[in-house]
C-alpha positions in Angstrom: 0.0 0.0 0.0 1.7 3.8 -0.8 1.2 6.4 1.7 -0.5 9.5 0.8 0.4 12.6 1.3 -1.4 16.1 1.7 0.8 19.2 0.6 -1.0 21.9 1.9 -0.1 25.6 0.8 -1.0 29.3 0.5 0.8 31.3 -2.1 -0.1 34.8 -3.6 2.8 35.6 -5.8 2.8 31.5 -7.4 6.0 30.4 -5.6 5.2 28.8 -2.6 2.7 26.9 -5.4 5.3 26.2 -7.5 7.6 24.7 -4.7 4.4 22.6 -3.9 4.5 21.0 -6.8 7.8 20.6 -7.2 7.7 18.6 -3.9 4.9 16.1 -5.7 6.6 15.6 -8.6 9.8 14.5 -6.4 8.3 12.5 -4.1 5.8 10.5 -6.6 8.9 10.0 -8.6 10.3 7.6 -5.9 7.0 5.6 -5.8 7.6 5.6 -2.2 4.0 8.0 -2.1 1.4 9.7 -3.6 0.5 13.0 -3.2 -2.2 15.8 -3.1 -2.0 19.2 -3.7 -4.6 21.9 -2.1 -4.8 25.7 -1.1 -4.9 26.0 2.6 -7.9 28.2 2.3 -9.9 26.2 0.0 -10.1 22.9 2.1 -11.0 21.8 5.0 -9.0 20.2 8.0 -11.1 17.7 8.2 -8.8 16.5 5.3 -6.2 16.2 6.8 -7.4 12.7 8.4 -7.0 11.4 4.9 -3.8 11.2 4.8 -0.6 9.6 6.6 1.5 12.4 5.9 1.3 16.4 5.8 3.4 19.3 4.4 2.5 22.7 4.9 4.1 25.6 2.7 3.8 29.0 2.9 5.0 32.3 2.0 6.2 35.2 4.7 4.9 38.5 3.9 5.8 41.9 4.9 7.7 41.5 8.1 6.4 38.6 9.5 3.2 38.3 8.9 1.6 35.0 7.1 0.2 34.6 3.4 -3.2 35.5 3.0 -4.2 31.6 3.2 -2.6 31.0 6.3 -3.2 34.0 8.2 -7.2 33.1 7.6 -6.7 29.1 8.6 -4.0 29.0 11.1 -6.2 30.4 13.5 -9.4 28.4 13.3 -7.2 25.1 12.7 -8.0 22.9 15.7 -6.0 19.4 16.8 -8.8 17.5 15.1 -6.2 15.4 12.1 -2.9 16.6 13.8 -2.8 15.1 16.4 0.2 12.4 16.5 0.6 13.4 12.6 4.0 13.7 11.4 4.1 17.4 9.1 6.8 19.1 7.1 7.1 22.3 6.7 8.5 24.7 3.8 8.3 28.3 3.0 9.1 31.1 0.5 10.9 34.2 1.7 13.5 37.1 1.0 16.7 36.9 2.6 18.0 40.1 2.0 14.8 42.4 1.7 13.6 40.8 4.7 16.7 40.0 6.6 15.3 40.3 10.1 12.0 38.1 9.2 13.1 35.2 6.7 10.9 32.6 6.8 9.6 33.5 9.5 6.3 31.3 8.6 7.6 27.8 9.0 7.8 29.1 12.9 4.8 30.8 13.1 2.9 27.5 11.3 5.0 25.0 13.5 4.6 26.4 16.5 1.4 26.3 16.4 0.1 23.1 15.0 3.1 21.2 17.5 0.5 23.2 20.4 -2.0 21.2 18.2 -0.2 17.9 18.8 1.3 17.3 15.4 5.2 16.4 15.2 7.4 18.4 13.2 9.9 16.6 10.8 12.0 17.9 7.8 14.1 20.4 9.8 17.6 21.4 8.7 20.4 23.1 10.1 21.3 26.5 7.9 24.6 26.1 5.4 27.0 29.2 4.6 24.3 29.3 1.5 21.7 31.0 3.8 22.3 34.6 4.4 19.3 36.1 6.5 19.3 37.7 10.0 16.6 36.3 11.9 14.0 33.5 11.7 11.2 32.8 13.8 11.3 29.5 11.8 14.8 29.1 14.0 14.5 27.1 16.7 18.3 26.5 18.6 20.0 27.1 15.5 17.8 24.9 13.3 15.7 25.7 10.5 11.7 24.1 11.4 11.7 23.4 7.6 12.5 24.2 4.3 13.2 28.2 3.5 13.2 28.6 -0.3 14.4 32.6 -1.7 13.4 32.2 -5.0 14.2 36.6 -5.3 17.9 36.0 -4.6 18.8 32.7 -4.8 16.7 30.9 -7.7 19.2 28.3 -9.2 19.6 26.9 -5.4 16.1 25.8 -5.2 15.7 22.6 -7.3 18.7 20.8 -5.3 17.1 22.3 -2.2 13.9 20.6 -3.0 15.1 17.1 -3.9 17.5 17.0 -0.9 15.0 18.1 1.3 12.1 16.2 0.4 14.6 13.0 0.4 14.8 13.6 4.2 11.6 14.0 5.1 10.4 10.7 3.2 13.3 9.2 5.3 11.8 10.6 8.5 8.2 9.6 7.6 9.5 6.0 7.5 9.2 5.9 3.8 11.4 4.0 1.3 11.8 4.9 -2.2 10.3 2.1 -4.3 12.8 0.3 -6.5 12.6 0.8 -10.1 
């Protein structure tokens, strides 16, 4: 039987979208899952009971704040699908415009669904590559997920993706299916 897995994002600009689905197309490539993609705002949590497996992406807008999406859902989200679930989190954001706030979502998002009883998974500690300030998606010098900076650092993004999403299938337990 393949897992299934719910990528849950908001995205205004297309990017965090974009990283989405790049996420899908890695992960279904190693058989290892199936995946769904779905706006945040569009669904329902109840969804999330569907599936063995969640990743939540979103943007970071102005300084700090949450994408549209999110700052509408993250609120009213409740433990009901969460709880004990295993999420990933990734996130678009601009280094060097927004140096003190980069990706600062994947904190604001994790902190508040791990109140909700999910577990977090996919974190990664920051290379020389990273060039920001200040995260509230830092916690003790780890990233809670994936930052992506599609303004400044584009080419880096593809290779960010597969080796990310790699890790998190290894810490869901999931093996890539043999060709």
């Amino acid at each position: 039987m393949t897992a299934k897995i719910g990528i849950f994002f908001g995205s205004s600009t297309g990017c965090t979208e974009r990283v989405a689905h790049m996420i899908k197309d890695e992960i279904e490539a190693t058989g290892a899952a199936t995946c769904e993609v779905m706006v945040i705002s569009a669904t329902n949590a109840k969804q999330f009971s569907k599936f063995d497996y969640l990743l939540f992406g979103a943007s970071t807008w102005n300084i700090g704040e949450l994408q549209d999406d999110w700052g509408l859902t993250l609120p009213v989200l409740t433990s009901e699908g969460l709880t004990g679930k295993k999420v990933a989190l990734f996130g678009c954001g601009d280094q060097f415009g927004y140096s003190s706030s980069f990706a600062d979502a994947l904190g604001l998002i994790g902190d508040r669904i791990t109140e909700l009883g999910a577990q977090t998974v996919g974190w990664i500690i920051p290379d020389a590559s990273y060039q920001y300030e200040f995260s509230r998606g830092v916690y003790e010098g780890v990233l809670m997920g994936l930052p992506i900076d599609e303004d400044n650092q584009a080419p880096l993004t593809a290779q960010r993706v597969v080796n990310w999403t790699h890790w998190v299938l290894e810490e869901f337990g999931l093996t890539p299916v043999a060709a």
